[in-house]
C-alpha positions in Angstrom: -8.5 -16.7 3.8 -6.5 -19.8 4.5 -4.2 -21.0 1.8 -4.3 -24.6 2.3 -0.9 -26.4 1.4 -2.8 -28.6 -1.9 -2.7 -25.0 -3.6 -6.5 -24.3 -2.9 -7.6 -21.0 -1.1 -10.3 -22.2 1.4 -12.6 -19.7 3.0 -13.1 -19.0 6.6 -14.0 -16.1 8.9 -10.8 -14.5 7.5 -11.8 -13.2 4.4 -10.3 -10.9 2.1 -11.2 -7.1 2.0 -11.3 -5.3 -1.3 -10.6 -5.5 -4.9 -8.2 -3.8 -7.7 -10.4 -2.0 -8.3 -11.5 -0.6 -4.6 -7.4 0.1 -3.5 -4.8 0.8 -5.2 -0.8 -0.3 -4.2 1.3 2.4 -3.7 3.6 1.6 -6.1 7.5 1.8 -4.2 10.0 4.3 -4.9 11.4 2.5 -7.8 14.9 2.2 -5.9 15.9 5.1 -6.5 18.2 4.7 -9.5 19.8 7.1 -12.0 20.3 6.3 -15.4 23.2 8.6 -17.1 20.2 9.5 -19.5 17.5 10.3 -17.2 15.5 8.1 -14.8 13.6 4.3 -16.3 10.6 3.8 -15.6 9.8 0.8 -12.6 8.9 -1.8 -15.2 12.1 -1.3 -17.3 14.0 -2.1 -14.4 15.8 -5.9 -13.5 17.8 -6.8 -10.9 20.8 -9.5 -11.5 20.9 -12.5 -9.4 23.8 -11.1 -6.9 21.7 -7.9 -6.3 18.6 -9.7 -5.5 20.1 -11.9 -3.3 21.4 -9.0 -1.7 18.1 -7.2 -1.1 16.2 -10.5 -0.2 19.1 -11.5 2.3 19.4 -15.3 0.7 22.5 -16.9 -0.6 23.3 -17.8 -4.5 22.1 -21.1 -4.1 18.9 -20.7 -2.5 18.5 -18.2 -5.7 19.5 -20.8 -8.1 17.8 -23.5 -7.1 14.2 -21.7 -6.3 14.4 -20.4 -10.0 15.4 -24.1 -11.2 12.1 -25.8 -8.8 9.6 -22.8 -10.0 9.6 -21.6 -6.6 10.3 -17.9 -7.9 11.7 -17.7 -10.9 12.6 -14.3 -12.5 9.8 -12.8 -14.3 12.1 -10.0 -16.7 14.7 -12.8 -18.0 15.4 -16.4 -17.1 19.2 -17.6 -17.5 19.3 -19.7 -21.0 22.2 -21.8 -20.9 25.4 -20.5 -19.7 26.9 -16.8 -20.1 23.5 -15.3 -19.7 22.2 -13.4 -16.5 18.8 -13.9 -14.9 17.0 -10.6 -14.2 14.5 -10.2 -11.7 11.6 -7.4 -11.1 10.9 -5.7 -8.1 8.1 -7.7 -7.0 10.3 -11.1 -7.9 12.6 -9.8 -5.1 9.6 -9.1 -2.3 8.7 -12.6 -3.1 12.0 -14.1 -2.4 12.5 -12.0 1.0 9.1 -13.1 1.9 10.0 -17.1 0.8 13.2 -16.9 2.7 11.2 -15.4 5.9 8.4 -18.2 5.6 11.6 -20.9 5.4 13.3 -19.0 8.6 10.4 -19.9 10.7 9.8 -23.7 9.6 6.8 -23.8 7.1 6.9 -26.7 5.0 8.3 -25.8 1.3 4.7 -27.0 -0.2 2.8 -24.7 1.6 5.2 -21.8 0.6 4.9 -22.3 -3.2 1.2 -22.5 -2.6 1.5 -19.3 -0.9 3.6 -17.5 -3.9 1.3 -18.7 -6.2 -1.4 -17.1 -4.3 0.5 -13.9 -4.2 1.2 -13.8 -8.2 -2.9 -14.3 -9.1 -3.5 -11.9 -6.7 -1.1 -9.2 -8.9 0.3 -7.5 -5.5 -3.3 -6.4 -4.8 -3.5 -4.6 -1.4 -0.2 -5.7 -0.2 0.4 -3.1 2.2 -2.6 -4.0 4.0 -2.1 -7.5 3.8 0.0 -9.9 6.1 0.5 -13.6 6.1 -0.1 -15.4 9.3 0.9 -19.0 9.4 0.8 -21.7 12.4 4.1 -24.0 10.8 1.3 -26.2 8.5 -1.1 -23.7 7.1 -0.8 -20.0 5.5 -3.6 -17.5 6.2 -4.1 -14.3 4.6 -5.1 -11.6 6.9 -6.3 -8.1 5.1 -6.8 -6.0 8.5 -5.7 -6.1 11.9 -9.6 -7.3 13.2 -8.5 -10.6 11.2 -4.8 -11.0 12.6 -6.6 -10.7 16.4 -9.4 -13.5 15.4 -7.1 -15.7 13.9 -4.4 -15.5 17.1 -7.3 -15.7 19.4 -7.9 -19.1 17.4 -4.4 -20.6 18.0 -4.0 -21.0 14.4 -1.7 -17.9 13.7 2.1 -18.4 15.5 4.1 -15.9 13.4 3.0 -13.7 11.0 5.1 -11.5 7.8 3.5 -8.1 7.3 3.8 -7.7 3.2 4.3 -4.1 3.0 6.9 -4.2 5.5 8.8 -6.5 3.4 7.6 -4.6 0.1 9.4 -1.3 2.0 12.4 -3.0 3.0 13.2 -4.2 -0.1 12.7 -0.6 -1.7 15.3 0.1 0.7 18.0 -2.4 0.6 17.8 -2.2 -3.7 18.0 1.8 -3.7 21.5 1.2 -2.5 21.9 -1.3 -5.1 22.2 -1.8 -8.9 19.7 -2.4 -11.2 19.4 -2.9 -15.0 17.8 -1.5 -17.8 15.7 -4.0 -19.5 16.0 -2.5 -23.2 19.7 -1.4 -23.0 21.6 -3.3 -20.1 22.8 -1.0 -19.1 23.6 -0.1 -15.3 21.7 1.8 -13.0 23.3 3.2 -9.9 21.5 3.3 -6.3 21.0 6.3 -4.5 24.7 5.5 -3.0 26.7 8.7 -3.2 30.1 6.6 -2.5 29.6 4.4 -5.7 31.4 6.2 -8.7 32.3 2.8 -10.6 28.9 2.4 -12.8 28.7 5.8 -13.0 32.2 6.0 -15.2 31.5 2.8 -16.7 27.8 4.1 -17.9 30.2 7.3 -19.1 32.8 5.4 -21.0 30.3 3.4 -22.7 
């Protein structure tokens, strides 16, 4: 399917494979995080803005001024006014890895909000199998490798971001990282042995 850069989905030899309700997502490892009363379940789980820039490799400002445009804003809390903390979810933080990969590579910003809009009405749906082939103008979504070879044989795919990579590496980089409850606030420490600081600071509270 190519995702033209005017935010319509045009179809095309490459279309898409599947439905909800024919796959399912393995759902990630929710980074692996301990609360001092037990484990939270995925979907009670934020990330501040620091940790998600962390985990998406972008800086403060490319955060803060994606969330101001609508680019990706942060679906569990948005800052209002000042002394308050934007949260983002799991899949808020997949999107901004795979923004920051589509901007590395030179696609125009239009064609990348097209894109994550594309990605949030498709709910995450086969994302494993899916990857995102672009040629610098125009984003194509590619559900199996059969696609990815037509579309390269075409000369219309240069690059292309596998989303289940991304989905894994992020998994990865924010097990070793801090998230938040949503109900409570209160900290929850990555799988990172050396880290004693939330730890006492969830005891002392």
């Amino acid at each position: 399917m190519r995702i033209s850069g005017d935010g319509a989905a045009a179809g095309g030899p490459y279309r898409q494979h599947g439905s909800a309700a024919d796959h399912s997502i393995r759902q990630p490892v929710q980074p692996a995080v301990v609360a001092a009363d037990g484990a939270a379940a995925a979907g009670d789980i934020g990330y501040r803005g620091p940790t998600a820039c962390a985990a998406a490799g972008i800086t403060y400002r490319q955060l803060d001024y994606w969330a101001r445009t609508g680019l990706v804003e942060p679906s569990v809390r948005p800052a209002y006014g000042s002394g308050t903390q934007r949260l983002y979810s799991f899949r808020d933080v997949v999107l901004l890895k795979i923004v920051k990969r589509f901007l590395d590579t030179g696609v125009a910003l239009q064609n990348i909000r097209t894109t994550v809009q594309h990605l949030r009405a498709r709910g995450f749906t086969d994302l494993e199998r899916m990857t995102l082939m672009s040629d610098g103008a125009t984003v194509y979504e590619c559900s199996s490798p059969d696609e990815v070879v037509n579309l390269l044989q075409g000369g219309q795919g240069v690059f292309g971001i596998a989303v289940g990579v991304v989905w894994r590496d992020v998994d990865a980089a924010l097990s070793q990282l801090h998230g938040e409850r949503v109900d409570t606030g209160e900290t929850l420490v990555g799988n990172n042995p050396a880290d004693e600081l939330a730890r006492r600071r969830n005891r002392a509270g």
